[in-house]
N, CA, C and O atoms as CSV, one atom per row, in Angstrom:
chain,resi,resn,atom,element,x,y,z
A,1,UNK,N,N,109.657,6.451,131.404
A,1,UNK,CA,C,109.956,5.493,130.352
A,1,UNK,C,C,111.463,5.246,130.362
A,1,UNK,O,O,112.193,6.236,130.312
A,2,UNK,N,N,111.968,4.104,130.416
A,2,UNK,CA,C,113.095,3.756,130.176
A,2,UNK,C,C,113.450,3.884,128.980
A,2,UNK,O,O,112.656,3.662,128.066
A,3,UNK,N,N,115.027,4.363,128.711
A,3,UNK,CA,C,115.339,4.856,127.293
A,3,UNK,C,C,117.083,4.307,127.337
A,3,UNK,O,O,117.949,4.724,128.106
A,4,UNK,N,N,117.198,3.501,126.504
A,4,UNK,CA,C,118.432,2.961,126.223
A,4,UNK,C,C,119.349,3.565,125.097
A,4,UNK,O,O,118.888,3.701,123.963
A,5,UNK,N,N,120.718,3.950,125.411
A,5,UNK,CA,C,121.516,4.179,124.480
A,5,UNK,C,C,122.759,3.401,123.515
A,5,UNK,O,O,123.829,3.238,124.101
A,6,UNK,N,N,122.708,3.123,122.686
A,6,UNK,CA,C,123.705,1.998,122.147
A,6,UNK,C,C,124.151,2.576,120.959
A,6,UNK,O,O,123.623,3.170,120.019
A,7,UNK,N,N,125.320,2.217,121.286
A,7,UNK,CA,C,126.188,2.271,119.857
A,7,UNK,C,C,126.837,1.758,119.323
A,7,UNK,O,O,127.620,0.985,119.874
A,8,UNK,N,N,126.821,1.945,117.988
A,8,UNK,CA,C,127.213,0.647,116.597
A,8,UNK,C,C,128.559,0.213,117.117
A,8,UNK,O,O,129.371,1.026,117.559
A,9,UNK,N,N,128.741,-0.861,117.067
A,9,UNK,CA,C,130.764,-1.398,117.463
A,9,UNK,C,C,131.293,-1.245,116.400
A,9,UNK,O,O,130.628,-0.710,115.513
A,10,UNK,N,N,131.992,-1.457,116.263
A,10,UNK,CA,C,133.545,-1.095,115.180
A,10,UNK,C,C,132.962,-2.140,113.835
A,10,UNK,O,O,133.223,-1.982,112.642
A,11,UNK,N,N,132.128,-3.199,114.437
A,11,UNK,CA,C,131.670,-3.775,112.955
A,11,UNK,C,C,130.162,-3.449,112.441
A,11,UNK,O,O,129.601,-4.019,111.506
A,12,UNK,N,N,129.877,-2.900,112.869
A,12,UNK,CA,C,128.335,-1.887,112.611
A,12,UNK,C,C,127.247,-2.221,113.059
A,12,UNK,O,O,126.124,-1.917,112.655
A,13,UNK,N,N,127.845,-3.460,114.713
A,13,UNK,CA,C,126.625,-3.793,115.184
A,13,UNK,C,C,125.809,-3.117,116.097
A,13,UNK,O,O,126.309,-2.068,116.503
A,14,UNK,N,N,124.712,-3.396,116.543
A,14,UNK,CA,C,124.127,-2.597,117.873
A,14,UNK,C,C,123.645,-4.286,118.720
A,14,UNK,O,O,123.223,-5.323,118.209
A,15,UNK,N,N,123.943,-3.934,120.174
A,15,UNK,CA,C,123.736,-4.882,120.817
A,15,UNK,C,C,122.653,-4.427,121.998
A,15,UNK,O,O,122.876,-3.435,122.691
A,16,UNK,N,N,121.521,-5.202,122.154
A,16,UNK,CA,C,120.798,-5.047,122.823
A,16,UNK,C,C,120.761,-5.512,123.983
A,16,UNK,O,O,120.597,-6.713,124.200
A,17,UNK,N,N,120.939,-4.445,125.088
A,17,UNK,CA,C,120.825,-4.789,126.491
A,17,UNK,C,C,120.318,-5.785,127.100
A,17,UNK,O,O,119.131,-5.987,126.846
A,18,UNK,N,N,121.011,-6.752,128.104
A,18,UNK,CA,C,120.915,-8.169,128.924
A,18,UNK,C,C,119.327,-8.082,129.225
A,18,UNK,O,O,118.521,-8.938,128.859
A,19,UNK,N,N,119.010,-6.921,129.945
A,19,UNK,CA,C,117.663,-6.396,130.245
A,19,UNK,C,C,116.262,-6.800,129.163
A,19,UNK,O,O,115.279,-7.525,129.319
A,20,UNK,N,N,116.722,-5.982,128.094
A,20,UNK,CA,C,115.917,-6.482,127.424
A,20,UNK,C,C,115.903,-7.813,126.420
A,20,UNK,O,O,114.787,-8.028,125.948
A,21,UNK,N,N,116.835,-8.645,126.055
A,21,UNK,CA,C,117.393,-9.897,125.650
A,21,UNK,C,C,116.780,-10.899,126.521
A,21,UNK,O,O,116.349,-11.900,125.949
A,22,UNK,N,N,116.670,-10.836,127.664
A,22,UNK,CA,C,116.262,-11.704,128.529
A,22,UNK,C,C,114.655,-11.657,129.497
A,22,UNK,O,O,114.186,-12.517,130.243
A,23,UNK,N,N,113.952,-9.900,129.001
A,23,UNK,CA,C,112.908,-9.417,129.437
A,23,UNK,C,C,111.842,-10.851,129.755
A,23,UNK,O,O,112.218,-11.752,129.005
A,24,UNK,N,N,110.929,-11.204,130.426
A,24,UNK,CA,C,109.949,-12.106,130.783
A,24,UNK,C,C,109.221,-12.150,129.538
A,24,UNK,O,O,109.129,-13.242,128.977
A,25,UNK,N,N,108.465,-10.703,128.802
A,25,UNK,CA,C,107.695,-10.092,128.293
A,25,UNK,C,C,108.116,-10.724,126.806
A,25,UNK,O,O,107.370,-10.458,125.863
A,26,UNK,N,N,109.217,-11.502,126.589
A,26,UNK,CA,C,109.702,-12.403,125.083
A,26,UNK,C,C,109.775,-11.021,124.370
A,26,UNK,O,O,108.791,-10.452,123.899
A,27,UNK,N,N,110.877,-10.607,124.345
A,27,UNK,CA,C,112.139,-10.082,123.311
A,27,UNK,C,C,112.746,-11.177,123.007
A,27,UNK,O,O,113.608,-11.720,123.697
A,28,UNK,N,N,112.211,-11.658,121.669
A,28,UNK,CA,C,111.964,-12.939,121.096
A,28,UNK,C,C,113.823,-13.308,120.597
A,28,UNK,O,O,114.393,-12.230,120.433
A,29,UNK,N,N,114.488,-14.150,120.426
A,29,UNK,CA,C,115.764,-14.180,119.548
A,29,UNK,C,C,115.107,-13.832,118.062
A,29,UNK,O,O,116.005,-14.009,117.238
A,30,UNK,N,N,114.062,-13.467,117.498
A,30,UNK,CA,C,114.031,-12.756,115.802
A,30,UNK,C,C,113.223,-11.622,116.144
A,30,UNK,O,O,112.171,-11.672,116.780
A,31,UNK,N,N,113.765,-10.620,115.695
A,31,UNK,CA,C,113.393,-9.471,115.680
A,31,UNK,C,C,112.883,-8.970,114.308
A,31,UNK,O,O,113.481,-9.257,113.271
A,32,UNK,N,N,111.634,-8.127,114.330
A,32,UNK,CA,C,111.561,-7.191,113.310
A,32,UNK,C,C,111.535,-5.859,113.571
A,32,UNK,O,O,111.138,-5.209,114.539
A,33,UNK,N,N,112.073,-5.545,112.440
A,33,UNK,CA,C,112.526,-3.786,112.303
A,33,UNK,C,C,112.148,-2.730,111.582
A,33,UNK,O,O,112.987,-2.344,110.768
A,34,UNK,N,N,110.822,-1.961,111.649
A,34,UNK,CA,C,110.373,-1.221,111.026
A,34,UNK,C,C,110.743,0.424,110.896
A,34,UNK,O,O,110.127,1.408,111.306
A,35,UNK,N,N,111.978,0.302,110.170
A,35,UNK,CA,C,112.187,2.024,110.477
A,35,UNK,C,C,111.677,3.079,108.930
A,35,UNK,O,O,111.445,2.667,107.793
A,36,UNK,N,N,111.643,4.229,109.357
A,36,UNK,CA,C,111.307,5.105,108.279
A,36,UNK,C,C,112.757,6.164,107.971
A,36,UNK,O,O,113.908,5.745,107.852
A,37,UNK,N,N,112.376,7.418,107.898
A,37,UNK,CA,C,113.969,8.364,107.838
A,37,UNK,C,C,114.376,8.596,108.919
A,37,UNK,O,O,115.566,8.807,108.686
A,38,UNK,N,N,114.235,8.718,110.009
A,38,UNK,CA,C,114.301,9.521,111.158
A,38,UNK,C,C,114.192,8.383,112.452
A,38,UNK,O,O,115.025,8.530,113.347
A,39,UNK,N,N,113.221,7.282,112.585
A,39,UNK,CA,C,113.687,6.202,113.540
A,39,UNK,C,C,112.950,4.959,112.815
A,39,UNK,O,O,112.542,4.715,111.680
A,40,UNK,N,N,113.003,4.120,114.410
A,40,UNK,CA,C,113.034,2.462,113.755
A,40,UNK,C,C,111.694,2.215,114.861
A,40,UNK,O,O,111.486,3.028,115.762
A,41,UNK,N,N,110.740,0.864,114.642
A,41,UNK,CA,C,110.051,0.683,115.684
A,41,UNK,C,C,110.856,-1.072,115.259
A,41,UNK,O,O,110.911,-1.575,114.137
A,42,UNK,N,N,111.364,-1.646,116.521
A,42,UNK,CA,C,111.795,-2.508,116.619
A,42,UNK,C,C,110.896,-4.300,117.786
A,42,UNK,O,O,111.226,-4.358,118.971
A,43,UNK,N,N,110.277,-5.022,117.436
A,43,UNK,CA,C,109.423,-5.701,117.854
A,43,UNK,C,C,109.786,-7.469,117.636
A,43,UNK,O,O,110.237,-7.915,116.581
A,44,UNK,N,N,109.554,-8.120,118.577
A,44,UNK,CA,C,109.271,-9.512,118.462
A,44,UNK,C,C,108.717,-9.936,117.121
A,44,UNK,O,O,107.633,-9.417,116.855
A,45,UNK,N,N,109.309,-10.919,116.039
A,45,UNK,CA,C,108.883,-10.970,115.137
A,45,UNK,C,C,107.233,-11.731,114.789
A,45,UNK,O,O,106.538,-11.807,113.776
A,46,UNK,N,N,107.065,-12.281,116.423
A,46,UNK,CA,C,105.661,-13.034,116.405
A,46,UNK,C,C,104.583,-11.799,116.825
A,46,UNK,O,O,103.420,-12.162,117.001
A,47,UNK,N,N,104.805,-10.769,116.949
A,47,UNK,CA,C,104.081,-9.601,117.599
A,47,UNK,C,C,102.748,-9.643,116.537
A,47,UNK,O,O,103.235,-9.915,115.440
A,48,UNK,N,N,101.533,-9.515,116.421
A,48,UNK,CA,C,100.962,-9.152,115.552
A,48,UNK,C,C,101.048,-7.715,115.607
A,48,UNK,O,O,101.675,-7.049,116.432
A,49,UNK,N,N,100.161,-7.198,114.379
A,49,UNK,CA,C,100.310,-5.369,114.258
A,49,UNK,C,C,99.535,-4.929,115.299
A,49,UNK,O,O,99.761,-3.749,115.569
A,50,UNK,N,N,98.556,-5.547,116.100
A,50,UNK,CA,C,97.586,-4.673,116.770
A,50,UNK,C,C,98.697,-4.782,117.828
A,50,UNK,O,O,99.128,-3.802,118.436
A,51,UNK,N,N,99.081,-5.903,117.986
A,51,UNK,CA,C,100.054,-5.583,119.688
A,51,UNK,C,C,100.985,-4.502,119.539
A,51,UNK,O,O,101.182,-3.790,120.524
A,52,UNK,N,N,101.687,-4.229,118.293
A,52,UNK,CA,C,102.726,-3.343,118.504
A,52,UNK,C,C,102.530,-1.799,118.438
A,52,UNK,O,O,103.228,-0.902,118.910
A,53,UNK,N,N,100.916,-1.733,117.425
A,53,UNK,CA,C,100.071,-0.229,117.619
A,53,UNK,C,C,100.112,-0.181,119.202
A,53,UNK,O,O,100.851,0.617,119.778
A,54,UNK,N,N,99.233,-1.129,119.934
A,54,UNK,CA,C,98.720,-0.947,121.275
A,54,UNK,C,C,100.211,-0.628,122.004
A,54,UNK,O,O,100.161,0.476,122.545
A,55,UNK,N,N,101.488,-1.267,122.167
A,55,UNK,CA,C,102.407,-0.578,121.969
A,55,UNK,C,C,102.865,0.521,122.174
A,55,UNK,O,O,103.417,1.058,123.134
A,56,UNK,N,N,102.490,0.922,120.832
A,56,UNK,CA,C,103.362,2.392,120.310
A,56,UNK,C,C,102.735,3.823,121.089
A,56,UNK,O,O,103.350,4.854,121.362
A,57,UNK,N,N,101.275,3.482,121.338
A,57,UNK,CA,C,100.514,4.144,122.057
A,57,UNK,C,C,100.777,4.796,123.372
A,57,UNK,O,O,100.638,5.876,123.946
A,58,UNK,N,N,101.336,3.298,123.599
A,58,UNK,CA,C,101.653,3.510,125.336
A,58,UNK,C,C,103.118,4.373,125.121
A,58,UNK,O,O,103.393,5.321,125.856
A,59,UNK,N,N,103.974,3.944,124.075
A,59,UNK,CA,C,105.388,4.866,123.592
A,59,UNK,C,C,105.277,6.086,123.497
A,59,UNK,O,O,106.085,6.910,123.927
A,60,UNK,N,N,104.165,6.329,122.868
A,60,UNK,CA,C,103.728,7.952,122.018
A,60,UNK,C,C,103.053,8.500,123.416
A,60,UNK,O,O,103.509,9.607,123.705
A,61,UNK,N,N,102.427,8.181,124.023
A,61,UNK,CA,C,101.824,8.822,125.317
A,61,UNK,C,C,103.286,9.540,126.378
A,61,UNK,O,O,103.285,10.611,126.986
A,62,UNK,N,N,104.160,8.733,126.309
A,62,UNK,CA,C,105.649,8.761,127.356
A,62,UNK,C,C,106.363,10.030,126.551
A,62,UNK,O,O,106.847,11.011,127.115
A,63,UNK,N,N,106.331,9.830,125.266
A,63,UNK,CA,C,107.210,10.866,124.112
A,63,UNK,C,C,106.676,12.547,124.636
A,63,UNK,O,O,107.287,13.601,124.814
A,64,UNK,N,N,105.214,12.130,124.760
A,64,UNK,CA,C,104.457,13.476,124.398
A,64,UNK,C,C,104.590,14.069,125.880
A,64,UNK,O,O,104.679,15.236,126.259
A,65,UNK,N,N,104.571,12.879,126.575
A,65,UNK,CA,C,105.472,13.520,128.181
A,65,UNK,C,C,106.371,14.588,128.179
A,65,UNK,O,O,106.420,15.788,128.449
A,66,UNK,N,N,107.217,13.466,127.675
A,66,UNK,CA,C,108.843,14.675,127.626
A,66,UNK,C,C,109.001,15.315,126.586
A,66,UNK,O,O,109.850,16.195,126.444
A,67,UNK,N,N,108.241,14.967,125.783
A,67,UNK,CA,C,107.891,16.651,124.777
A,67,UNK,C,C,107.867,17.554,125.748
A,67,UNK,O,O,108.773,18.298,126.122
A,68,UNK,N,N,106.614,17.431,126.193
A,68,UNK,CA,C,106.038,18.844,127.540
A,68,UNK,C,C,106.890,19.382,128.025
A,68,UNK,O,O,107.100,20.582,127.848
A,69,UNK,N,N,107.616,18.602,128.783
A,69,UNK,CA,C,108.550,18.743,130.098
A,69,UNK,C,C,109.801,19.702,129.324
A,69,UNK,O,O,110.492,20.505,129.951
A,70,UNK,N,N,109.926,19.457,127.935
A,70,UNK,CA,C,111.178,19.815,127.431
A,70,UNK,C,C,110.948,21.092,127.025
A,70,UNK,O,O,111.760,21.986,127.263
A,71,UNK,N,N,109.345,21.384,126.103
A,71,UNK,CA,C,109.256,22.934,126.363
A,71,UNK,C,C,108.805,23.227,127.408
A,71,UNK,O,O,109.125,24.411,127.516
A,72,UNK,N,N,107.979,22.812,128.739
A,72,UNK,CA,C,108.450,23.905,129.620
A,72,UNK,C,C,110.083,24.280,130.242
A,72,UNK,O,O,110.578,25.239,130.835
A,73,UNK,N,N,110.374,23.500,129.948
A,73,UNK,CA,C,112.343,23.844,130.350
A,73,UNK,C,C,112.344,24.786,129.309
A,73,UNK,O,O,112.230,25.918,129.780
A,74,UNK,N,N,112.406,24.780,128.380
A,74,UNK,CA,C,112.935,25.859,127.138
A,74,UNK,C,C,112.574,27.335,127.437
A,74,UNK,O,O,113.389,28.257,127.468
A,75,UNK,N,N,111.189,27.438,127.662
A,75,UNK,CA,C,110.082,28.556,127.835
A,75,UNK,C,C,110.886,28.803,129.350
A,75,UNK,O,O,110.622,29.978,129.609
A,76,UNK,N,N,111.704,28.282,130.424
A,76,UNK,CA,C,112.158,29.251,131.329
A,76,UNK,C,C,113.544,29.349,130.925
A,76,UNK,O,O,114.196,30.065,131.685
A,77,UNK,N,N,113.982,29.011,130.273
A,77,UNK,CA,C,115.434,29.634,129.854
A,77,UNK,C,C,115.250,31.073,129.067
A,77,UNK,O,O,116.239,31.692,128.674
């Protein structure tokens, strides 16, 4: 899974990579932003909800990847 890092500029923006700004897949110019305490799920504002579950799925499957990978690293230290 590709994983991007960005950080706020001096006026508190975040700018989203050429990559994805210009993706085929419409990373639309309006965005919506669904965050809770801890993160954000960020989506095309024409997305319906089932596309961005179906989505998150494929996200949460990649997470639970490198979950794994991260305790087996831990468990040999």
């Amino acid at each position: 899974m590709v994983r991007f890092k960005q950080k706020f500029d001096s006026s508190g923006k975040i700018y989203f990579p050429k990559i994805l700004r210009e993706a085929p897949s419409g990373f639309a110019p309006e965005l919506t932003i669904a965050p809770n305490t801890k993160c954000a799920v960020v989506y095309p504002s024409g997305l319906s909800s089932k596309e961005v579950l179906e989505s998150l799925k494929v996200i949460q499957k990649e997470l639970s990847l490198s979950a794994d990978r991260e305790k087996r690293a831990e468990a040999k230290r």
